[in-house]
C-alpha positions in Angstrom: 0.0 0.0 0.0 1.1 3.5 -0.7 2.2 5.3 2.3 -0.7 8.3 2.7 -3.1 6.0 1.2 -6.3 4.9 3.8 -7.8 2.1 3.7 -11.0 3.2 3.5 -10.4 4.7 0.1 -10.4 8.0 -1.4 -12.3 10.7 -0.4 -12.7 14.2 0.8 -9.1 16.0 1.5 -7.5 13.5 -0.1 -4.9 14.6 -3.1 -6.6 14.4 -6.4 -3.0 14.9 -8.0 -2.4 11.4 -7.3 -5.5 9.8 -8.9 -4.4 8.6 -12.5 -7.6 8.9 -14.9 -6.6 6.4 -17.9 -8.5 6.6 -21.1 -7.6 5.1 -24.0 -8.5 8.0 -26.7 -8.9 11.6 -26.1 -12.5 11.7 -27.4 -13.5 9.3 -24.6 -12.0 11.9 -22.2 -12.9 15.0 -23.5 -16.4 15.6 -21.5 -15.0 14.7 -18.4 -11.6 16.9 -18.6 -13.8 20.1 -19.7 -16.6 19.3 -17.2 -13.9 18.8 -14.2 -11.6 21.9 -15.0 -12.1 25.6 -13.3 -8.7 26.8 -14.9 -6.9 25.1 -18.6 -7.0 21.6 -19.6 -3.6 20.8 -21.8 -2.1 18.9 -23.7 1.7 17.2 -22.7 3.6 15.1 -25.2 7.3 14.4 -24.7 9.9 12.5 -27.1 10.4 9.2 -27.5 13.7 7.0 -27.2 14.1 7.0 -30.5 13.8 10.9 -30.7 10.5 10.9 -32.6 7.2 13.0 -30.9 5.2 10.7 -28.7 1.2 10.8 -29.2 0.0 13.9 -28.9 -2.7 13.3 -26.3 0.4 11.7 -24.0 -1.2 13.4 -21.5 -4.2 16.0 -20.6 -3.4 18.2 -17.5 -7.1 19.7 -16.0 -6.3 22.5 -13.8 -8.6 22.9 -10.6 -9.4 25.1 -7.7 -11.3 23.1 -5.1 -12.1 24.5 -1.9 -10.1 28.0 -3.1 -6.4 25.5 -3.6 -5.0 25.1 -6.9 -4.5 21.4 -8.3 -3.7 19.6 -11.0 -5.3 16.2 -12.4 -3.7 14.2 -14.8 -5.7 12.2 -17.1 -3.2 9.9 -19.6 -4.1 8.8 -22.8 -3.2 5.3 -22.8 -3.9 4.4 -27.0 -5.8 1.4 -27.5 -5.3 -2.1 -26.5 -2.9 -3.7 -23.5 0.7 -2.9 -25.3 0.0 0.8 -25.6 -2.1 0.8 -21.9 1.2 -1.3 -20.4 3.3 1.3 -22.2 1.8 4.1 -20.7 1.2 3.1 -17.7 5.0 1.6 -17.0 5.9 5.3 -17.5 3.4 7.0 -15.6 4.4 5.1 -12.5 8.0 6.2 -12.8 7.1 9.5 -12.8 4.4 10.2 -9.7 3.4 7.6 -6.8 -0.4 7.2 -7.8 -2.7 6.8 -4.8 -5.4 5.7 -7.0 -5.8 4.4 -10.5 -8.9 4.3 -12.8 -9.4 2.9 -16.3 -11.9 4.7 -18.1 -13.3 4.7 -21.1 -16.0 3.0 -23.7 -17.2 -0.6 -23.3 -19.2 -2.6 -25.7 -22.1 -4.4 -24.1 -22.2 -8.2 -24.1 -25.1 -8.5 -21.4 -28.4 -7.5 -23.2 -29.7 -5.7 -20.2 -27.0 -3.1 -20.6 -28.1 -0.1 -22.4 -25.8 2.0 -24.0 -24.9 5.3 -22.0 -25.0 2.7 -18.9 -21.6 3.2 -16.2 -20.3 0.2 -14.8 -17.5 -0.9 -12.7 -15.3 -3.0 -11.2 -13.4 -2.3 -8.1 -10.8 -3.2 -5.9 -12.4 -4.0 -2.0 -9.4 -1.1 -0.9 -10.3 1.5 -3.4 -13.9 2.6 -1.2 -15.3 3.7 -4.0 -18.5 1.3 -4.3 -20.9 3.0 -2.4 -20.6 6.3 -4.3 -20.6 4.6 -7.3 -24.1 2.7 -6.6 -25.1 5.9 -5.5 -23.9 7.5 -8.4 -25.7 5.0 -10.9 -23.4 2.8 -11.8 -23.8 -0.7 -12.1 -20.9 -3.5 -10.9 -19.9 -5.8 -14.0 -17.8 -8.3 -15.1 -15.5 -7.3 -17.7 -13.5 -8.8 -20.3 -10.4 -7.4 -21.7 -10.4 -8.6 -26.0 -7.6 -8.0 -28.6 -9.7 -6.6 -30.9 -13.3 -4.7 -31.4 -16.4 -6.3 -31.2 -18.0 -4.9 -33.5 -21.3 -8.0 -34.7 -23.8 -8.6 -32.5 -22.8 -12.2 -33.3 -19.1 -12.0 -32.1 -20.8 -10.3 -28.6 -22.9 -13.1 -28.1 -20.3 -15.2 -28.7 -18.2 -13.5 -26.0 -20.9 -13.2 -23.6 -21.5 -17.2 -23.7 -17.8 -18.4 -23.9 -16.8 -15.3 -21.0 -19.9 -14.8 -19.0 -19.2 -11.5 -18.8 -21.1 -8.3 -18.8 -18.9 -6.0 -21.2 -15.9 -5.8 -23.0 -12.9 -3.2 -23.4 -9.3 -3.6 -24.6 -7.2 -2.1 -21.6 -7.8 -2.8 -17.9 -6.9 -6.0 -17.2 -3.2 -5.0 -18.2 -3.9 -1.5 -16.1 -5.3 -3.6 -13.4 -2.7 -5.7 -13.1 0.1 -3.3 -13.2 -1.7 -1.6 -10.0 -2.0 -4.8 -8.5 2.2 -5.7 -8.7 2.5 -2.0 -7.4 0.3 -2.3 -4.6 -2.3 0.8 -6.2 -5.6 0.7 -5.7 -7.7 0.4 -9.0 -10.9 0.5 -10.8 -12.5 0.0 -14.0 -15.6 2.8 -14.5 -16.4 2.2 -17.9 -19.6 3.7 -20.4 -21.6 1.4 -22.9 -20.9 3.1 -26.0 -22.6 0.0 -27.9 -25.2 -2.6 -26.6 -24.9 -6.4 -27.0 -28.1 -5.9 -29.8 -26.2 -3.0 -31.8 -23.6 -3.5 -34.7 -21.0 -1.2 -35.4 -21.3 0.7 -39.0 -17.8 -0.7 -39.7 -14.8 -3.4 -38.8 -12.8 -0.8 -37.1 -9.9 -3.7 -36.4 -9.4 -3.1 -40.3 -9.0 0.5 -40.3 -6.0 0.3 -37.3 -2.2 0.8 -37.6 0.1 -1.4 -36.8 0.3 0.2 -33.0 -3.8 0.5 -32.8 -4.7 3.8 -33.9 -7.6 4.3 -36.0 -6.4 5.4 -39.5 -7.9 8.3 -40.8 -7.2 7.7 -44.4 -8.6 4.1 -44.3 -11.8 5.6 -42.4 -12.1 8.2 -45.1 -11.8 5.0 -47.9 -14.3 3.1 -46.4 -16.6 5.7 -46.4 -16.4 6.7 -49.8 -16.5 2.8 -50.8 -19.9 2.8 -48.9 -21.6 6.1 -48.7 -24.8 4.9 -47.1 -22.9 4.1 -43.7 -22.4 7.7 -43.1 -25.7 8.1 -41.3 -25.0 5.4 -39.3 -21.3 6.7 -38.3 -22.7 10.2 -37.3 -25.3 8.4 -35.2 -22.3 6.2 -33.4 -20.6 9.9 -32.8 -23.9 11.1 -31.3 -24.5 8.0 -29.2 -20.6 8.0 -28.5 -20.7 11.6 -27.2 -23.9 11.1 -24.7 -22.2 8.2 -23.1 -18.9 10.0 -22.3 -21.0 13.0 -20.6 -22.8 10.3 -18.4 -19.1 9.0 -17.6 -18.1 12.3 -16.4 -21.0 12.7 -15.0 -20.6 9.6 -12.7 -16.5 10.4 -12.3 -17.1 13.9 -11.1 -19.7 12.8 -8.6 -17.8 9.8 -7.4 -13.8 12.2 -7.0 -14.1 14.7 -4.7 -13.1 17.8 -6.0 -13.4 17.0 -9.7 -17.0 18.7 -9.6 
């Protein structure tokens, strides 16, 4: 356990500058880092070994003023799936000793009684964060951690008969068990950005880079090889957009001082 760290959990007057908020893209973090901030939100990006520019939503720095102090909150933008979360997350831990570490983000529904725009979670017992999650609305899952995007309501069928579990992301189980071998307490608060009945518009494990970013110039291909899924990709960003403002709904209400 870290030393400064109670046991039961994070609250009130504790110091929100060692909370890591993990999300894998910017766009899932966006609502929450605007919603949290009274000062700046920006951007931090530093060089790789090699000498090359690192991601440039490395990190997102939210600048706030509760109860009249001045802190800052560090949200870090893992990229998608467990080598870029590991990545990430190895480095972050050299840097600060994290109190508290939460993987956020989108899920896609596997259990059919998920709605999308539903916050769920999965703590650790030490973290004390269920009872202002429950209170917040959020409902405890079972999550499982995939290698690639379900995106057929067959393959999350699939998953939800072979797993038994209630949704499915790309990054906490590695971010989980990082905190575990460094003695952090963690959570996964996650957002059903697509229900167990809904396809996706597209195969977006198609349209990835090698290192799991979505390329933008394969997007733009496949939407000009089929022009009738637009509707159905600016419905996504729409239903996309309302689940990460319930997210930072739920994370601002459950982190004191990120309201």
């Amino acid at each position: 356990m870290l030393p400064g760290y109670r046991s039961e959990g994070f609250g009130e007057g504790d110091d929100l500058e060692r909370v890591l908020f993990c999300f894998a893209v910017e766009q899932e973090a966006r609502f929450f880092a605007h919603r949290s901030s009274s000062g700046a939100v920006r951007r931090v990006s530093r060089p790789r070994v090699d000498g090359a520019v690192a991601d440039r939503d490395h990190r997102l720095i939210v600048t706030l003023h509760p109860d009249g102090r001045l802190e800052e909150m560090e949200i870090l933008i893992t990229g998608i799936g467990r080598e870029n979360a590991e990545r990430k997350l190895h480095t972050a831990l050299k840097r600060e000793p994290y109190q508290l570490v939460l993987s956020c983000g989108f899920a896609g529904g596997l259990n059919p009684y998920l709605t999308t725009g539903t916050v769920i979670f999965s703590t650790d017992e030490d973290a004390g964060l269920t009872p202002a999650l429950l209170a917040a609305g959020a409902c405890p899952v079972r999550f499982h951690c995939a290698d690639r995007v379900a995106t057929t309501v067959e393959e999350k069928q699939a998953l939800w008969k072979a797993t038994g579990a209630d949704a499915v992301e790309m990054e906490s189980q590695i971010i989980r068990a990082i905190c575990r071998a460094h003695e952090i307490p963690s959570a996964t608060i996650r957002v059903i950005s697509d229900a167990a009945h809904e396809n996706l518009p597209l195969d977006f494990n198609v349209l990835m880079t090698a290192e799991q970013r979505l390329n933008y110039g394969k997007l733009a291909l496949a939407l000009l090889g089929s022009p009738k899924k637009i509707p159905a990709i600016l419905r996504l960003q729409r239903q996309t957009q309302l689940a990460a403002k319930n997210l930072a709904r739920v994370l601002t209400k459950v982190i004191p001082g990120c309201d």
